[in-house]
C-alpha positions in Angstrom: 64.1 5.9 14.1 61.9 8.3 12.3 64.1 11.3 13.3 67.5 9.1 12.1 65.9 8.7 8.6 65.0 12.5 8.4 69.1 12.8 9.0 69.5 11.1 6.3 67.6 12.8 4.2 69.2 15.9 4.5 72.6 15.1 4.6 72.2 13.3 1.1 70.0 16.8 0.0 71.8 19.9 1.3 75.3 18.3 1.1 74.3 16.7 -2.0 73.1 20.0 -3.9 76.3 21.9 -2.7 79.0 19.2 -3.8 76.9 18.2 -7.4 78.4 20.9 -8.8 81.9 19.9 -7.3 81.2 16.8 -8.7 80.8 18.3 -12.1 84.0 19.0 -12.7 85.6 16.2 -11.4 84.2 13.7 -13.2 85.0 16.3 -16.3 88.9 16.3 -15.3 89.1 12.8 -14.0 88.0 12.0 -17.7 90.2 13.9 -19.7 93.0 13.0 -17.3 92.9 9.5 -18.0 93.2 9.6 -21.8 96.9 12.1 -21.7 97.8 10.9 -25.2 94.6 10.9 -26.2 94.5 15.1 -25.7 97.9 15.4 -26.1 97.4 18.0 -29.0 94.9 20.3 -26.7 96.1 23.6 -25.2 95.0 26.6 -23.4 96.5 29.9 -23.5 98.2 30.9 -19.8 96.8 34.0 -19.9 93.4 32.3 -19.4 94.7 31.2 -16.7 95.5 32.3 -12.8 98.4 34.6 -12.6 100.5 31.6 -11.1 100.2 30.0 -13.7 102.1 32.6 -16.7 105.6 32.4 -17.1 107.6 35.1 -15.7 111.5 34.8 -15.4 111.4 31.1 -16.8 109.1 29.9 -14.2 106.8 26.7 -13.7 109.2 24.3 -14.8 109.9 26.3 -18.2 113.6 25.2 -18.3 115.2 21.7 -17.2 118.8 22.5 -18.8 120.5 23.1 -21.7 123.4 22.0 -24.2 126.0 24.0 -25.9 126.4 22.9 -29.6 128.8 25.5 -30.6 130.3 28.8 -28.9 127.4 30.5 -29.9 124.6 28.0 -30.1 123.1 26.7 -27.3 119.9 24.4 -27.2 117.4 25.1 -23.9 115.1 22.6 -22.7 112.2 21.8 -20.5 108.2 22.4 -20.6 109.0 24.9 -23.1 110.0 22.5 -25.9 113.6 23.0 -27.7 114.9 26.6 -28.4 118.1 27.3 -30.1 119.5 30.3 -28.0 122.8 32.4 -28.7 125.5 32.3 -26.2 124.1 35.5 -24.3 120.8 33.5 -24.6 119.1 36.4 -25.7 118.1 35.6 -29.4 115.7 32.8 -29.8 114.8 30.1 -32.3 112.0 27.2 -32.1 113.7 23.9 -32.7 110.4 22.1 -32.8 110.3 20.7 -36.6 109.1 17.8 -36.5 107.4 17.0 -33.2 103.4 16.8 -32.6 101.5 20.0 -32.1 100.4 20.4 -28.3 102.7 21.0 -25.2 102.8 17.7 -24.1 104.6 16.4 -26.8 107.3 18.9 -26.2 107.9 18.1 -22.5 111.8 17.0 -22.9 113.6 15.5 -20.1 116.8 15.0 -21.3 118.6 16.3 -24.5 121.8 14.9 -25.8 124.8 14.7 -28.2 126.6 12.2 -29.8 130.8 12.4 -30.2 129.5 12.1 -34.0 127.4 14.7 -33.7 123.9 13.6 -33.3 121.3 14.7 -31.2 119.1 13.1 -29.0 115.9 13.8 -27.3 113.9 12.0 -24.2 110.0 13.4 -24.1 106.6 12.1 -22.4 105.9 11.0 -25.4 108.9 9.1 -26.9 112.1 9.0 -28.1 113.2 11.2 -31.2 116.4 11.8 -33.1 117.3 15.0 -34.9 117.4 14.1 -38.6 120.3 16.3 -40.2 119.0 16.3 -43.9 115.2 17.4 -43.2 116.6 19.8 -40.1 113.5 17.6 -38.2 112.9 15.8 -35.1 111.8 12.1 -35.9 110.4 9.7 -33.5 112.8 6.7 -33.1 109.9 3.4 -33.2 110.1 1.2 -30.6 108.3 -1.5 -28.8 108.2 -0.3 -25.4 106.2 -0.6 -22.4 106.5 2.9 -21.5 107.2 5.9 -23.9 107.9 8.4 -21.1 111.8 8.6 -21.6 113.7 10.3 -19.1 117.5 10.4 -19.6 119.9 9.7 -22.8 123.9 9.2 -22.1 126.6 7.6 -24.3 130.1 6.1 -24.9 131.4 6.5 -27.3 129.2 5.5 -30.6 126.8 3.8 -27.8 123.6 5.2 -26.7 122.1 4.5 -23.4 118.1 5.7 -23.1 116.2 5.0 -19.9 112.3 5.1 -19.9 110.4 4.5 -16.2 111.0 0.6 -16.4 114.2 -0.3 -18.6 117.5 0.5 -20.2 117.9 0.5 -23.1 121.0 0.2 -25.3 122.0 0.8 -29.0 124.8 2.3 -31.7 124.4 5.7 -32.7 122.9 6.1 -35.9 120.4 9.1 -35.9 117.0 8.5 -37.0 118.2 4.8 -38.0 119.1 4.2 -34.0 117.8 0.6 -33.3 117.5 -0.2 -29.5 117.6 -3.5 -27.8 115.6 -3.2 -24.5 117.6 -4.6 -21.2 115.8 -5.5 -17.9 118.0 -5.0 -14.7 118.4 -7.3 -12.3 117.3 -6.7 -9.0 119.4 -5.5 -6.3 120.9 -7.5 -3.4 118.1 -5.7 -1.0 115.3 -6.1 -3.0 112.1 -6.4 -1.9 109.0 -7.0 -4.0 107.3 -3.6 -3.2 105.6 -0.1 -4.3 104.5 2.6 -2.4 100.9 2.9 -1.2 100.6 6.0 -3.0 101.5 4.7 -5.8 98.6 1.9 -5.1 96.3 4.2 -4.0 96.8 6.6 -7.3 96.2 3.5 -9.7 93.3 2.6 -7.7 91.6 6.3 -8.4 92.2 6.0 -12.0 91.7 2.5 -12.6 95.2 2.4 -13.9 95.8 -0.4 -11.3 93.7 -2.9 -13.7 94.6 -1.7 -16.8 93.1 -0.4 -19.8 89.8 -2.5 -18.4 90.3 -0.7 -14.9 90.7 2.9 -16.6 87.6 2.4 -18.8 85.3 1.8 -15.5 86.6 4.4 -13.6 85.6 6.7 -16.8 82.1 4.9 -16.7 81.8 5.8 -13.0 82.7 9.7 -14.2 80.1 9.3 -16.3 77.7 7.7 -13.6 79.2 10.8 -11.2 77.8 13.0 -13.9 74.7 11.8 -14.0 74.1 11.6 -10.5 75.1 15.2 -9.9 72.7 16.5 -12.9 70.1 14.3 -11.7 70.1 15.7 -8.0 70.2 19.0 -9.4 67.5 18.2 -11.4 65.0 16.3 -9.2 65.7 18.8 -6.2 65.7 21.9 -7.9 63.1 21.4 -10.6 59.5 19.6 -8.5 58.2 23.4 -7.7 58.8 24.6 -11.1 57.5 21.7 -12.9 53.9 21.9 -10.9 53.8 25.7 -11.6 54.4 24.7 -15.3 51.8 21.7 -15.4 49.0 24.1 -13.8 49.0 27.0 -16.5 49.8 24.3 -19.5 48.8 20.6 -19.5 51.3 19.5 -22.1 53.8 20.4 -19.7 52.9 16.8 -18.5 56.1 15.2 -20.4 58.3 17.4 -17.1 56.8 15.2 -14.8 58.2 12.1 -16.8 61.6 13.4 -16.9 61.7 14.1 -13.4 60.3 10.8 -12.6 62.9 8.7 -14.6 65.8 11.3 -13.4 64.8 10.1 -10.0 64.1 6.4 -11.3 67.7 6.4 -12.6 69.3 8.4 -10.5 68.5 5.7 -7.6 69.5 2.6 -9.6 72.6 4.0 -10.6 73.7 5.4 -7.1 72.6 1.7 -5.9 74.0 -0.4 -8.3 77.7 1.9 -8.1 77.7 3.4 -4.4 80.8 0.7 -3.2 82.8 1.9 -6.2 82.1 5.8 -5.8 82.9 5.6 -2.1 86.0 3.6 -3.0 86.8 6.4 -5.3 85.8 9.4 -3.2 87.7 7.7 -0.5 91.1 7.1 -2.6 91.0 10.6 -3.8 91.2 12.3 -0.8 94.7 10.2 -0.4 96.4 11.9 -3.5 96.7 15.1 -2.0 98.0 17.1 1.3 97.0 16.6 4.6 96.1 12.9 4.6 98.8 12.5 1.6 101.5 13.1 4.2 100.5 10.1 5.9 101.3 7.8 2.6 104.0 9.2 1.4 106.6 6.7 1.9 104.6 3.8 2.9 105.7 0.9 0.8 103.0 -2.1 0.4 103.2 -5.6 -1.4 101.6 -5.0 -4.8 98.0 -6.4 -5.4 98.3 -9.8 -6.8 97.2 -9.4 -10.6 97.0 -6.2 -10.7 99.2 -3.4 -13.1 101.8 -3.2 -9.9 102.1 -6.4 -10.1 105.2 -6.6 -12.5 107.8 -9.2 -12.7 110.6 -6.7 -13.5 112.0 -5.3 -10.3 112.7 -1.9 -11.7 108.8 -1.4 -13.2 108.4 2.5 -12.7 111.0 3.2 -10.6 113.8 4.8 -13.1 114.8 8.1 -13.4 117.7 9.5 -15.1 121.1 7.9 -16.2 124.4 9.7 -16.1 128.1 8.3 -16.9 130.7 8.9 -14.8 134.1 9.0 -16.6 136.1 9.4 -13.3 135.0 6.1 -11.8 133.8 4.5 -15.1 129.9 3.8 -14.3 127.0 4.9 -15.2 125.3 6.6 -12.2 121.5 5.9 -12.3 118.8 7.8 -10.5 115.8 5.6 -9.6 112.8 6.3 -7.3 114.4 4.0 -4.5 117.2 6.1 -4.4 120.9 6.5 -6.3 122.5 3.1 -8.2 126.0 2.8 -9.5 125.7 0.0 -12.5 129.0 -1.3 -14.5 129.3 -0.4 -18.4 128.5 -3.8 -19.3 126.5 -5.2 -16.1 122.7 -5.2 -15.2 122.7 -5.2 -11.3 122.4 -1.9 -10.2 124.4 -1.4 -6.8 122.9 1.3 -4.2 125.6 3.9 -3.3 125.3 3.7 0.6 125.9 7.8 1.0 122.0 9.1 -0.8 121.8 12.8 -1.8 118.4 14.2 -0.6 115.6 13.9 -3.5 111.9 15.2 -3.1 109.6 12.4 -3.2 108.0 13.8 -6.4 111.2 13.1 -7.9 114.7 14.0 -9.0 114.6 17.2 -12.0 118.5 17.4 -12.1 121.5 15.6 -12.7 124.3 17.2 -13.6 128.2 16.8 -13.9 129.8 19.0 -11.4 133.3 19.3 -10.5 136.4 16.6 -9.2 133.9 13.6 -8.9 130.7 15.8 -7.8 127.2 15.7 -9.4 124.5 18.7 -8.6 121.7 16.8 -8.0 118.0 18.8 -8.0 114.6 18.5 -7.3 111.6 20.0 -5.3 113.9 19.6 -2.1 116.6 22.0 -3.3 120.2 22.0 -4.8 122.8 19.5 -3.6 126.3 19.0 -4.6 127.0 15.1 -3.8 130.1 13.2 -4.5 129.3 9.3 -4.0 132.1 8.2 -1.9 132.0 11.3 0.8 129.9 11.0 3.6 129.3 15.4 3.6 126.6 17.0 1.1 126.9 20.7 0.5 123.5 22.2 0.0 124.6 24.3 -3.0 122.1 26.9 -3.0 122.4 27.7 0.2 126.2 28.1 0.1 126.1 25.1 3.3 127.1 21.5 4.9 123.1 19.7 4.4 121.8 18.4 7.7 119.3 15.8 7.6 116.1 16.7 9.0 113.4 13.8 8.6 110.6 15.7 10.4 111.2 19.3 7.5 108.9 19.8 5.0 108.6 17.9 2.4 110.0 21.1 -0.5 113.1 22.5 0.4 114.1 26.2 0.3 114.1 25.9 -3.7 112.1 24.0 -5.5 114.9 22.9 -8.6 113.2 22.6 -12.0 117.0 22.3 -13.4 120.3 24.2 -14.2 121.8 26.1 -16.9 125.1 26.5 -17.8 126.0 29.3 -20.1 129.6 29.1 -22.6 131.7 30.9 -20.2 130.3 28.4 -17.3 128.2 30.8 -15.1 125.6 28.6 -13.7 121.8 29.2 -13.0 119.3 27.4 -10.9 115.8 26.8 -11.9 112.8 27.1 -9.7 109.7 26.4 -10.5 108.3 29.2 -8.3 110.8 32.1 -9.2 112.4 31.1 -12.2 116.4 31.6 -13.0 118.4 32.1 -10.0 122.2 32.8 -10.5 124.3 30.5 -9.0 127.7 31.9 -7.1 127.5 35.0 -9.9 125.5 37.9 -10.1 125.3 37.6 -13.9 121.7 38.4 -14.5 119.5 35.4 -17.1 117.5 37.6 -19.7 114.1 37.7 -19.2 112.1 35.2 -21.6 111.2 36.1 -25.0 107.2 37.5 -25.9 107.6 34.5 -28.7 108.4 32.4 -26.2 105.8 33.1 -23.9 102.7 32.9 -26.5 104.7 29.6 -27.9 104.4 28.0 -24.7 101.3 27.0 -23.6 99.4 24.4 -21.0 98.2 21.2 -21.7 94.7 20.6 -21.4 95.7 17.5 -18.7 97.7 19.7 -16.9 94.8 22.3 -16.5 92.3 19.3 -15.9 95.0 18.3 -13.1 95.3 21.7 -11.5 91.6 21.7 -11.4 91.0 18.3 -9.9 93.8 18.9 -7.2 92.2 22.1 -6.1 95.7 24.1 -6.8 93.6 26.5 -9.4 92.1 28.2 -6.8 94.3 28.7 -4.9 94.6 32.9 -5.1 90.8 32.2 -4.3 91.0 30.3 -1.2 94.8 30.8 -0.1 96.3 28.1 1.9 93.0 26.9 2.3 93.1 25.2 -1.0 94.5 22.0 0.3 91.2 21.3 1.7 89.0 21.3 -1.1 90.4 17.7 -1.7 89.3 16.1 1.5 86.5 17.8 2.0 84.7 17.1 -1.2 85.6 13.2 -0.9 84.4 12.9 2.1 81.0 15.0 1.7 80.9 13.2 -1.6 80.9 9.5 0.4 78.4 11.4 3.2 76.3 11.9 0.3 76.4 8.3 -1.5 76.2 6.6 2.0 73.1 8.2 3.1 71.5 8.2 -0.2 72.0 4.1 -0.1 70.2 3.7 2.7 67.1 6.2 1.9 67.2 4.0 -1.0 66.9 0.8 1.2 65.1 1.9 3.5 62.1 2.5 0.4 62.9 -1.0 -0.8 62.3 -2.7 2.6 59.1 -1.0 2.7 58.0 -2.0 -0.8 59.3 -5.9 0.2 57.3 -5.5 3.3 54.2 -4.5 1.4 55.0 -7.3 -1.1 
């Protein structure tokens, strides 16, 4: 037995000093990523950052789409914020008045106009109207369960805004818009569920409970935190401190601080290690390999918990489009494609589904004689409702289903651009503008531009905490770092429980 506890021992040592300083950072990013609003303001310049991560050609999601105000004004959108472009889209202006500093607040989804004029814009953070008089964006104040809007369509002097959860419905007035929020019914072949990565997500970030839940999984970053410096501390430090207590005696007050590092550092691990191995354990879901495995598992959602909403639609919308030719609104949603009636509030599944990425649809576009270009991380596809064919539009060919392909496409579609004379571009987040069926060439983007636009300090924390940072480090060995961190983290916690309890047994035995 003697020989198992000496196991022990070193897996929770050697392990432990190599993945402390793994743990370090994140605890650091798990923080900051659970407080977005919070940090919303916080930037870092790209060219901090990893090559991959500077824009070049309109990359990384820069542009989502645009909308043509007059024959030579032409408003571009996406990560970037809102630029007033000329119709070669080679002068640029900010259009920013009036929204927050910090990237975040200018992440736009969806930007529209009014038959009277008035513009419209859907960001993470809200939704704003353009006031006319001040030339400013104001945010529109509403009581909302959700501020992340993501699509804006009207008829007429009605406006139509979706966040994740619920329609909502209003006159166009500008900044003096009023909403009145509508929750859909559910569709004939609802079931009452969510996807386990959705579960498994809200578990890791204590989102799954709430504001409570997201408070303790900050303490337990904390708690990481301290356990790492700890265990650092009491491994590294012993020989140094007895050197230092021999040539000065005062030196005494080290010895205290490594005995109540180690005092603490035991409590702490004892008192927590269910909860750390729950979160080490989760964590190593949210990203590739065991990810794949998740993906589209659906679950019942825990009883009293966040998922646990009475409105059948509670995260799961997506963008909202009218269709003039068949007069309905076409509405994207996480379970799929819905046709819903002007004035009606059960949303009806079209039974022919264009293919989305499971990280969600990025375009939805009008297209031609009944046809929509729909986009997102599994390509380009130009899908008309009632025909059973999809023509993969990038590719120039008839889409065949492949259930077993990967789960990005050829093209990873951040959106589309259509310029006055309607040449077309697709956006990828990896290459930037791609012309579409043309070989009319997108002008490169702007050195104003570039500097504007930088990165959230969430999204740097979440490139961090995902391992995708170092990837020109580590290549495609990247996706590793995940796993293999969460489970040496739970080796580590496991086997430093039962040293623990193994010294605690003794002392009771003694006792």
């Amino acid at each position: 037995m003697a020989g198992n506890w000496q196991t022990f021992k070193k897996l929770h040592k050697w392990p432990g000093l190599i993945i402390s300083l793994v743990l370090l950072y994140y605890a650091i990013t798990g923080i900051i990523m659970n407080h977005r609003e919070l940090l919303s303001g916080a930037d870092i310049n790209r060219k901090y950052l990893p090559a991959n991560y500077r824009y070049n050609n309109w990359n990384n999601a820069a542009l989502k789409g645009n909308l043509i105000i007059s024959p030579d004004s032409i408003l571009v959108y996406g990560n970037i914020g809102i630029w007033l472009a000329d119709s070669t889209f080679t002068e640029f202006t900010s259009y920013h008045s009036g929204f927050p500093e910090g990237s975040d607040n200018r992440k736009i989804f969806d930007l529209h106009r009014t038959v009277d004029g008035e513009l419209y814009a859907a960001t993470l953070f809200g939704l704003y109207a353009y006031d006319q008089v001040s030339e400013a964006w104001q945010k529109l104040e509403l009581d909302v369960d959700s501020e992340r809007f993501t699509g804006i369509e009207s008829r007429g002097d009605t406006l139509y805004a979706v966040n994740r959860s619920h329609l909502y419905k209003g006159k166009s007035q500008g900044i003096r818009t009023t909403f009145a929020e509508i929750e859909l019914l559910a569709p004939e072949d609802y079931v009452n569920q969510v996807t386990l990565f959705q579960t498994i997500w809200q578990l890791h970030s204590g989102e799954l409970f709430g504001l409570p839940g997201k408070i303790y999984v900050d303490l337990l970053g904390l708690i990481t935190l301290f356990l790492a410096v700890t265990g650092i501390l009491y491994f590294f430090f012993p020989d140094w401190i007895r050197q230092r207590i021999k040539k000065n005696k005062s030196s005494v007050r080290l010895v205290r601080v490594s005995k109540w590092a180690l005092k603490w550092h035991n409590k702490a691990g004892t008192w927590t290690f269910v909860f750390l191995i729950v979160l080490f354990l989760t964590g190593i879901f949210l990203r590739p390999p065991l990810l794949l495995a998740i993906a589209r598992a659906k679950v019942a959602p825990l009883k009293y918990s966040h998922l646990d909403q009475p409105n059948p639609w509670y995260d799961k919308l997506r963008d909202i489009i009218y269709d003039e030719r068949r007069g309905i609104f076409l509405l994207s949603t996480s379970e799929g494609m819905y046709a819903l009636e002007e004035d009606g509030l059960r949303p009806v599944r079209f039974q022919n589904q264009p293919p989305v990425s499971v990280m969600g649809i990025n375009t939805l576009e009008h297209a031609r004689e009944g046809a929509f270009l729909v986009g997102s991380f599994s390509g380009l596809f130009l899908w008309q409702p009632e025909h059973p064919e999809i023509y993969n539009y990038a590719r120039a060919e008839i889409y065949r289903d492949n259930p077993n392909g990967r789960p990005v496409g050829d093209y990873a579609v951040t959106g589309i651009i259509t310029g006055t004379g309607g040449k077309q571009f697709m956006v990828d987040y990896n290459k930037g503008v791609i012309p579409l069926w043309h070989d009319k060439i997108f002008p490169g983007m702007p050195p104003d531009i570039i500097n504007e636009s930088k990165m959230s300090i969430w999204n740097v924390c979440l490139e961090i905490h995902t391992g995708r940072i170092f990837q020109n480090l580590t290549g495609d060995f990247y996706f590793l770092i995940v796993p293999l961190s969460g489970l040496t983290g739970v080796i580590v916690v496991i086997s430093g429980y039962l040293l623990w309890w193994r010294k605690y047994r003794k002392k009771q035995d003694k006792a």
